[in-house]
C-alpha positions as CSV (number, residue, x, y, z in Angstrom):
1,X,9.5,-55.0,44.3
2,X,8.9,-57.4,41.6
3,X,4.9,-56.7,41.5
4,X,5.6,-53.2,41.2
5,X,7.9,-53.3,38.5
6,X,6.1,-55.9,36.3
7,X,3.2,-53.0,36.8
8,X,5.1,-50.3,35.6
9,X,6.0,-52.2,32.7
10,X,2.4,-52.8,31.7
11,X,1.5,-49.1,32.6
12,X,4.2,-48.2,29.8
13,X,3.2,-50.8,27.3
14,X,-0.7,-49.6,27.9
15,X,0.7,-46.1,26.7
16,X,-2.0,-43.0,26.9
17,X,-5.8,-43.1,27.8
18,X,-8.0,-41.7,25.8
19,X,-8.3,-39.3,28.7
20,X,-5.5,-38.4,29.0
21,X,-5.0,-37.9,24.7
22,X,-8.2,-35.4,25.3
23,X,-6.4,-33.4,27.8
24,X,-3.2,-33.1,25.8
25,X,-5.2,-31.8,22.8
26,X,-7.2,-29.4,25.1
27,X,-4.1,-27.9,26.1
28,X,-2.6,-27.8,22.6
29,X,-6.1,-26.0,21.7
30,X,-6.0,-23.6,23.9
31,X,-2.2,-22.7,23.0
32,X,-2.7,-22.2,19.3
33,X,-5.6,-20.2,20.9
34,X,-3.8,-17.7,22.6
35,X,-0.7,-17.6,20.0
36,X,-2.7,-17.4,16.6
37,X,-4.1,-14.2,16.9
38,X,-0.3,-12.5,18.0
39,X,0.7,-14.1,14.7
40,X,-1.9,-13.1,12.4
41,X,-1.4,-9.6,13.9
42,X,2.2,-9.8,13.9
43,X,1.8,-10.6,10.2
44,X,-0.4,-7.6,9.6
45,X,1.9,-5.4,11.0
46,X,4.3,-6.8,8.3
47,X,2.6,-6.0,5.2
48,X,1.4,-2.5,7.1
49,X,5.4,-2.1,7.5
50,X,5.9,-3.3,3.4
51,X,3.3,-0.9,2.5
52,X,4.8,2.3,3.9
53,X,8.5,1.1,2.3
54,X,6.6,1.2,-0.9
55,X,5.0,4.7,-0.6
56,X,8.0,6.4,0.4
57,X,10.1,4.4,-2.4
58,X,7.5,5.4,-4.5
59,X,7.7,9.2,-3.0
60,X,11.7,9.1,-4.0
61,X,11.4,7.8,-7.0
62,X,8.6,10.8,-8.3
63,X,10.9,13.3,-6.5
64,X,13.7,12.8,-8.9
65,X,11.5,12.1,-11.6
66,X,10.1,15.8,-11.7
67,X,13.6,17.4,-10.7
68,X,15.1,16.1,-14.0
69,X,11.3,16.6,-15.8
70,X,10.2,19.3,-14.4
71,X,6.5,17.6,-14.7
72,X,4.2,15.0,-12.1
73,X,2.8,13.8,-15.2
74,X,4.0,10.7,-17.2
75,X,5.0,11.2,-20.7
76,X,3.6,10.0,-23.7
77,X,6.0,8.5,-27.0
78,X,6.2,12.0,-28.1
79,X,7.6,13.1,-25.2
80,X,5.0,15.2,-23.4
81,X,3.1,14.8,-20.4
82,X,0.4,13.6,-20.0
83,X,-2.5,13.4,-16.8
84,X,-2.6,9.8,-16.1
85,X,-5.8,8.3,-14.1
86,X,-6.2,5.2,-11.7
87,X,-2.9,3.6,-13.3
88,X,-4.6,2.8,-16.9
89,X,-2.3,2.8,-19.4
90,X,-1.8,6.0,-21.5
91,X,-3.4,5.0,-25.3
92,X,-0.4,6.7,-26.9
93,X,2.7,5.4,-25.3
94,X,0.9,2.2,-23.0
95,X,2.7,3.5,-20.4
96,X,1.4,3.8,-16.6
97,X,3.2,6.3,-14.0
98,X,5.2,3.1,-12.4
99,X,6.1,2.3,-15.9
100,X,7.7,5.8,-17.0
101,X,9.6,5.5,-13.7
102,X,11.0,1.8,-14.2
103,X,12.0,2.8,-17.7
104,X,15.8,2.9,-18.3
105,X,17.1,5.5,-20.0
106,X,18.7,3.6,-23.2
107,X,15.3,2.1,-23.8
108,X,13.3,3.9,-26.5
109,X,11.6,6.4,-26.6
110,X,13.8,8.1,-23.9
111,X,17.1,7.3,-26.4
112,X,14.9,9.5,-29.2
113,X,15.3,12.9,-27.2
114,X,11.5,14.0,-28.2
115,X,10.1,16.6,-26.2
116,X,11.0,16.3,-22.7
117,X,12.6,12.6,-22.9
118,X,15.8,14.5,-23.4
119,X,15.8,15.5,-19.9
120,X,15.1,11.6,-18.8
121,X,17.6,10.3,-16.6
122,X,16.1,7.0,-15.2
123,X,15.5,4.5,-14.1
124,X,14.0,6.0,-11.0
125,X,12.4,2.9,-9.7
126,X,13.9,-0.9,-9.5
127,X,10.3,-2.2,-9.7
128,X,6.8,-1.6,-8.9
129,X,4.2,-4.2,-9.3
130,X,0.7,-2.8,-9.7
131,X,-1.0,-6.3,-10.6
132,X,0.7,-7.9,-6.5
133,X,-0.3,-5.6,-3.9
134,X,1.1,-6.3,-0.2
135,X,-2.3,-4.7,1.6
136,X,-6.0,-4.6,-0.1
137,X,-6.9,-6.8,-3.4
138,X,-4.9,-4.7,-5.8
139,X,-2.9,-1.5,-6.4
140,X,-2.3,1.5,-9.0
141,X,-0.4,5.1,-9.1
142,X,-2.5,8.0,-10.5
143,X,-1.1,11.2,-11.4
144,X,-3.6,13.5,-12.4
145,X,-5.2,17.2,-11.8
146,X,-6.1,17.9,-8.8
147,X,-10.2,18.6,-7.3
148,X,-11.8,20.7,-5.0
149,X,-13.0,18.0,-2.6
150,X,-11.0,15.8,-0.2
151,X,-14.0,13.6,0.8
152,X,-13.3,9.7,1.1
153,X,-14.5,9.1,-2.2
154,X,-11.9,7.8,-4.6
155,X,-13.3,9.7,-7.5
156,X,-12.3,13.0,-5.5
157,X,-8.6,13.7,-6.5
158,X,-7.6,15.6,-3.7
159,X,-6.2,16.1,0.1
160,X,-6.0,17.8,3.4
161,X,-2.6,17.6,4.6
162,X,-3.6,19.4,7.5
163,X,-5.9,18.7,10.8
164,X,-8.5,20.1,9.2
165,X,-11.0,20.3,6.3
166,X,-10.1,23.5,4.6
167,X,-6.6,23.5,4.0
168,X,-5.9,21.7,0.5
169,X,-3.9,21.2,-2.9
170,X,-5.0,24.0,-5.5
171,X,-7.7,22.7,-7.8
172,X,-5.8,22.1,-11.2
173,X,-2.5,21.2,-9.5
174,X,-0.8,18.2,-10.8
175,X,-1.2,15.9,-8.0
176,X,0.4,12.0,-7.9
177,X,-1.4,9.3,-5.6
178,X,-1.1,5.5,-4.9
179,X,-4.7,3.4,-4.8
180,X,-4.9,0.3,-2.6
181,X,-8.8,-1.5,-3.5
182,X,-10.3,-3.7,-1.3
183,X,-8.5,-2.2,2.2
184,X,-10.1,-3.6,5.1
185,X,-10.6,-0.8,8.4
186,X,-8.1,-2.4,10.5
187,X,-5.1,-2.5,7.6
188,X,-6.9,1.5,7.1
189,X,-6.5,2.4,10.7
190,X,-2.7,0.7,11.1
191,X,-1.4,2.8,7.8
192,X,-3.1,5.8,8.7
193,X,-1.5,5.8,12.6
194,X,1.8,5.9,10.7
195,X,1.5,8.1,8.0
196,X,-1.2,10.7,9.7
197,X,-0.6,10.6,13.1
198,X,-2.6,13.3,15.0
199,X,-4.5,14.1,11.9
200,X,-8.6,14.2,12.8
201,X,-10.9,13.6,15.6
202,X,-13.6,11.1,14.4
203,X,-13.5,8.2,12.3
204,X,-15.0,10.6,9.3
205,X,-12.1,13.1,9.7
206,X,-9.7,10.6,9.8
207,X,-11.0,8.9,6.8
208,X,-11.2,12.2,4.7
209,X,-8.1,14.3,6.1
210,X,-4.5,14.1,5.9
211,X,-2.2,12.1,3.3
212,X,-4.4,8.8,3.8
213,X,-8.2,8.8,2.4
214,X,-10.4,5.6,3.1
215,X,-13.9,5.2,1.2
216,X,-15.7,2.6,3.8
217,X,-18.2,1.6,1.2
218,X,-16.0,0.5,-1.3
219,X,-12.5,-0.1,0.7
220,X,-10.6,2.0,-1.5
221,X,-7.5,4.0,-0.1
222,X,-5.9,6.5,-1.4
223,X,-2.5,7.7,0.0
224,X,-0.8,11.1,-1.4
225,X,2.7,11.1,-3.2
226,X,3.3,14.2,-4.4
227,X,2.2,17.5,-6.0
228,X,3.1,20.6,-7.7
């Protein structure tokens, strides 16, 4: 009885083989393994998620911007509107569409009643970001006229909001659009299950049709807002 316990002892005191060490951090390899990629996906699906809270805060926020305005277009210091592409600032005002929204209405110009800042009642957004973007590299808000084409390409201001390829906003018509650069296929394919579901039969058409446009060569997205 003795022998045994004085062995035990030394078995403890010996601690872990190096054997043994390997085949603990095997099995912790193999775990991370098999949990990492639920997480990183998991993850994914939360910025896919923060993504489409943003495009339909966005979508509010323009809907009660043009029933005060009456316009899709932001307005310039003089209080007119004013086609605003990609999210560059407008030279006359240095305001972007996310900036008109944001803008309270006791900060000038709106408190000078010029043109059609009389009828501004905002703020119509708490905050939009353009320069931190939750999906791709970076993000704007373009409100411009509308094209004939709905191809992928980003330079193509325009959309089918049908299944199809014919169906699409009048050429000329103001039209108001979010731009996420550098939008990998995966994040493309997760936003476009939620926001066109049912929209296109191939990878092309589903790149080209519905609210959510996808430009493979260059990983631009474009997702529709609004139009008149």
């Amino acid at each position: 009885m003795k022998v045994a316990k004085i062995r035990l002892c030394a078995a403890r005191r010996r601690g872990f083989s190096i054997l043994e060490m390997i085949g603990v951090l095997v099995m912790i390899l193999i775990l991370v393994a098999a949990v990492a990629p639920r997480i990183f996906e998991a993850i994914g699906d939360s910025k896919i998620k923060s993504a489409t809270t943003t495009i339909k805060t966005l979508q509010s926020a323009v809907a009660k911007y043009f029933a005060d305005i009456g316009t899709l277009y932001p307005l310039n210091d003089l209080g007119v509107a004013v086609p605003m592409a990609n999210g560059v600032s407008n030279a006359d005002y240095g305001a972007s569409m996310p900036d008109v929204l944001t803008l309270p209405s006791s900060a000038s110009p709106a408190t000078t009643g010029t043109g059609l800042w009389r009828k501004f009642r905002g703020p119509y957004l708490d905050g939009f970001n353009t320069a931190s973007s939750v999906i791709g590299t970076s993000v704007t808000v373009s409100s411009v006229a509308s094209v004939a084409s709905i191809t992928a390409t980003v330079n193509n201001a325009n959309f089918s909001l049908s299944n199809n390829a014919t169906t699409t906003i009048n050429s000329g018509s103001q039209l108001v659009f979010i731009t996420y650069s550098g939008v990998s296929q995966k994040e493309f394919e997760k936003l476009d299950a939620l926001l066109d579901e049912g929209i296109g039969g191939t990878s092309a058409e589903k790149e080209a049709w519905g609210k959510v446009k996808w430009d493979p060569a260059t990983g631009n997205l474009m997702v529709y807002i609004a139009h008149k």
